[in-house]
Phi, psi and omega in degrees: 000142191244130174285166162199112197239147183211135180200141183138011173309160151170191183250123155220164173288143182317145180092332199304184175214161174216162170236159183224159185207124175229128181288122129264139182209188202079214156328028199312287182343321184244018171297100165254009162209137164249137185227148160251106176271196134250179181179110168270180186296123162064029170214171182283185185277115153258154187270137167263344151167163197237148172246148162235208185311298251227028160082017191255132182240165180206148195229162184298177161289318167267030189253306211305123189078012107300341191203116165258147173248151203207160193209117232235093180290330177324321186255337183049082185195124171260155173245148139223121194271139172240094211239140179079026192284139186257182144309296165307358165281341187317081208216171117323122182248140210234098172250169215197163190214137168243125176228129163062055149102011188227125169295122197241003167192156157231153187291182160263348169089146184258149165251156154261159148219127186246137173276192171233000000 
């Protein structure tokens, strides 16, 4: 079984940046991708971008080139750096671990919130 904690939410202003961190621990060792979703008040959980073992990440179109995602294994800890936050980032963010196409945990989630 795999844990997962996300934690670096917070209220910030539109143009601001946040870091996001989600810890893993337990069963790490067979995780081929980590991912960060969102999910605002009243839309669905959508993906904001995925890392996987071998570092190839891929993001929604509209984060890109606002926001990287990373991965520090030493520590078994993902980043998502968020630069340029807009008011439409405002959500709860969600990271999630998958082996072999299957989701096998999810956090509890940080909310962001950007005024304007």
């Amino acid at each position: 079984q795999v844990q997962l904690v996300e934690s670096g939410g917070g209220l910030v202003q539109a143009g601001g940046s946040l870091r996001l961190s989600c810890a893993a621990s337990g069963n790490i060792f067979s995780i081929n991708v980590m991912g960060w979703y969102r999910q605002a008040p009243g839309k669905q959980r959508e993906l904001v971008a995925t890392i996987t073992s071998g570092g190839t990440t891929n993001y929604r179109d509209s984060v890109k080139g606002r926001f990287t995602i990373s991965r520090d294994n030493a520590k078994n800890t993902v980043y998502l750096q968020m630069n340029s936050l807009k008011p439409e980032d405002t959500a709860v963010y969600y990271c999630n671990s998958q082996v072999n196409g299957i989701v096998v945990s999810w956090g509890r989630g940080t909310q962001v919130t950007v005024s304007s």
